[in-house]
Phi, psi and omega in degrees: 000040183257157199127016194176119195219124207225111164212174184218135187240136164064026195089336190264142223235082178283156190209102188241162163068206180234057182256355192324313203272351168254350206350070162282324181230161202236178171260192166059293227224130163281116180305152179222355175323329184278317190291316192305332193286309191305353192258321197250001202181140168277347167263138204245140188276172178312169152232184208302154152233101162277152199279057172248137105039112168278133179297129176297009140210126176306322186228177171212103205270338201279359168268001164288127183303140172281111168322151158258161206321307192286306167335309180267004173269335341132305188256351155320279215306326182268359150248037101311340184264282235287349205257022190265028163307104200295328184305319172286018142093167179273016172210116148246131186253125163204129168228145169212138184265092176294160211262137202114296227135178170113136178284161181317108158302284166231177160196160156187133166063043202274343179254352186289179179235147195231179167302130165250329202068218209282343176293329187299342180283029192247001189270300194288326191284324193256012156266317184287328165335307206262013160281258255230336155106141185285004171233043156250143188251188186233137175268130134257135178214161160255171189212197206214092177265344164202161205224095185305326199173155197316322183254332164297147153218159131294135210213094165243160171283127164262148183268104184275012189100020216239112175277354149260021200308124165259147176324285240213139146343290201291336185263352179317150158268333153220146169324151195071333176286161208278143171251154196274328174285342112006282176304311187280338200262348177271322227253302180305294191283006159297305184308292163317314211283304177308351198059016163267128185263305168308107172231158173235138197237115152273190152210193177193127201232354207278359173317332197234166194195179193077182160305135182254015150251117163303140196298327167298344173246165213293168197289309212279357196300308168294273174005292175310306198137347206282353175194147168251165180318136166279154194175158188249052166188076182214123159271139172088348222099348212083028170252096191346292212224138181306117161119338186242201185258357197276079200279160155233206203258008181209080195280343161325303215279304191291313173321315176319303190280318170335287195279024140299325173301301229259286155333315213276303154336327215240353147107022164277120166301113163273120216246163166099153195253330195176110161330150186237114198306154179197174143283089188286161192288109166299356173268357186318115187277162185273159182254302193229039217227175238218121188234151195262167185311205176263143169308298216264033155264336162289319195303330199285317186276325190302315196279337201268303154300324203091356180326074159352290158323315186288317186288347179282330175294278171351289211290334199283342189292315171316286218270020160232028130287353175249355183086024171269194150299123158340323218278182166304312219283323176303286175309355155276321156314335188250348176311311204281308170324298185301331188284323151287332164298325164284020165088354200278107172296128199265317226288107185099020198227121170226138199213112199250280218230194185266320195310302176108002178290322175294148197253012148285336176307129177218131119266158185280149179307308184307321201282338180276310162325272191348277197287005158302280180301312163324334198279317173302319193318129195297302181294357181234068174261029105008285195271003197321304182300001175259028158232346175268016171245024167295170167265150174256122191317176174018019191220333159188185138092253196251354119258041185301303206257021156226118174187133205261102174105218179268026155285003173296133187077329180246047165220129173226099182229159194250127191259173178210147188183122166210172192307101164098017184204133178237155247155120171201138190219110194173245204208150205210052204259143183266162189296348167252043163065031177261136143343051206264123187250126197247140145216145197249066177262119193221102170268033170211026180241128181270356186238119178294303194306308239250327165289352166274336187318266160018303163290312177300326198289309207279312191280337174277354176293341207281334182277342201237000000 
């Protein structure tokens, strides 16, 4: 397989050699941003943008090479060997396609419905696309709720939802994203520019409702860290201190008193002993405000990290991009709503939260192919970013350190893991540029190690 030579920085889908016509993948240089985060920190910084020439279209279905018959009979059978893997457990989902059409290279139980974990966010990724559109952003704003008197004012913060708002610049997670001292240092020269010295800082979170722990998930999942309360005025993750695991228990509130610190810093008298939540006036003029990347640089990190937090904001975003309510129980509905809607057969597909942390969530291995190729589609490039934000076998995100054989770079797939459930789901291309959309689900295997091995096996068989 030599002759292509691949990496991908940041999302962005780079292309040499004669991978030009699937342009899945790219040249020269390996990213290491996913191991420094695994090694040193639980929040994963941004990653490198070097100033290179982006592929004019991520997939070009109409340049994928076709298997011939004996070929893909050849490789049923040889991921038919790979899957008597005593690890992956007695319930498994697998379909794999080429991507375009065409009949099915395998399947089994492809309809049944399993646990996915983190595939579920390919779900999560391709309903807010098609909701809120890839260059829409979350607004964080203050707005101007009363005026006491020429130099006193009121003042509230508003929440747009935005899942990367960081405390500080140095805390972002990608380049562009909005900061809250950012805000407070804009918002002081607002103030000034007003002849107001003084403010009192409310704040208003109600864009999102509902329980901010989903009822579904397990008690210990915040307390760890693996995800924090959700809200649409939560900085760092929701996390007590930037960078760690520790979440708290009001992330508004706390967001609030930041950035009162932070005002107060920048030479506003900050008056009030502890913000106060409030509903702010939709006719309320803005003072100031602080906008997140474009979605479909989030939906791209989200998919790349595994980022929890983020998919969770995104699924509450579905149902108040349809005019629903914030809430889980809502955004499992419209979720579920958008998906069937793209043509996608729901029959095994139950959708609890965005993330896959609920272990009620189930979907079929066919239905995550489906909405791979719709993803795919010439005609949805819309939907692009849930496949340039897969992770690359051996080369970044929640697969940098896995790839099995010659399968580093030519698997882009999105993983999934929780206690006794394994996952991989994505793209596939070969040397002779055929194209293959995958899903692995094995929701009963207790030896973790040895069923990711099990996956890592299976997708590189789809290459070689």
């Amino acid at each position: 397989m030599s002759g292509r030579k691949i990496a991908v920085i940041g999302g962005s889908v780079l292309v040499a050699g004669c991978l030009t016509a699937v342009g899945l993948y790219a040249t020269d240089t390996l990213p290491t941003e996913s191991r420094e985060a695994k090694a040193g920190a639980s929040v994963p910084k941004g990653p490198i943008h070097p100033n290179w020439d982006t592929a004019g279209a991520v997939l070009e279905t109409s340049a994928v090479e076709e298997a011939s018959a004996s070929s893909t009979g050849d490789l049923g059978d040889a991921l038919e060997d790979l899957l008597d893997e005593p690890a992956l457990g007695e319930s498994v989902g697998v379909s794999v396609v080429p991507l375009g059409g065409g009949d099915a290279v395998y399947r089994t139980d492809a309809d049944g419905a399993h646990t996915p974990a983190s595939t579920l966010k390919i779900l999560t990724g391709t309903a807010v696309l098609d909701v809120l559109a890839p260059d829409h952003r979350f607004v964080t704003r203050v707005v101007l709720a009363d005026q006491a008197d020429g130099e006193e004012v009121e003042i509230t913060l508003v929440g747009g939802g935005d899942p990367l708002l960081a405390s500080t610049e140095d805390e972002t997670s990608l380049p562009g994203a909005a900061s809250l001292d950012e805000l407070a240092t804009a918002t002081a020269a607002a103030l000034d520019d007003a002849g107001a010295s003084a403010a009192r800082v409310t704040f208003d979170d109600g864009l999102f409702s509902g329980p901010a722990v989903d009822p579904d998930w397990r008690s210990t999942y915040v307390p760890g860290g693996v995800v924090g309360p959700v809200n649409a005025l939560s900085v760092d993750g929701a996390r007590a201190t930037p960078g760690m695991r520790e979440r708290v228990d009001d992330p508004a509130r706390t967001a609030a008193e930041r950035f009162s610190d932070m005002l107060d810093a920048s030479g506003i008298d900050v008056r009030g002993d502890d913000p106060e939540r409030v509903t702010a006036d939709p006719q309320a003029p803005d003072l100031a405000s602080v906008s997140s990347p474009r979605l479909s640089t989030i939906v791209e990190y989200m998919m790349s990290t595994s980022n929890n937090d983020v998919a969770e904001a995104l699924f509450r975003h579905v149902a108040v991009g349809r005019g629903q309510p914030g809430t889980s129980e809502d955004a499992s509905g419209a979720v579920t709503d958008v998906i069937a809607g793209l043509g996608v057969d729901m029959d095994g597909v139950r959708i609890l939260d965005g993330s896959g942390l609920a272990r009620g969530n189930t979907v079929t291995a066919s239905s995550l192919v489906t909405v791979l190729g719709i993803a795919a589609d010439a005609e949805r490039p819309d939907l692009r970013p849930v496949l340039t934000g897969l992770p690359v076998s051996g080369f970044n995100g929640t697969l940098a350190d896995r790839a099995v054989d010659n399968g580093a770079g030519y698997v882009r797939a999105k993983t999934g893991t929780l206690t006794g459930v394994h996952s991989l789901a994505g793209l596939a291309v070969t040397a002779q540029g055929t194209v293959y959309v995958f899903a692995l689900l094995a929701d009963d295997a207790d030896h973790g190690v040895e069923a990711r091995a099990a996956l890592d096996e299976f997708a590189a068989a789809l290459v070689s």
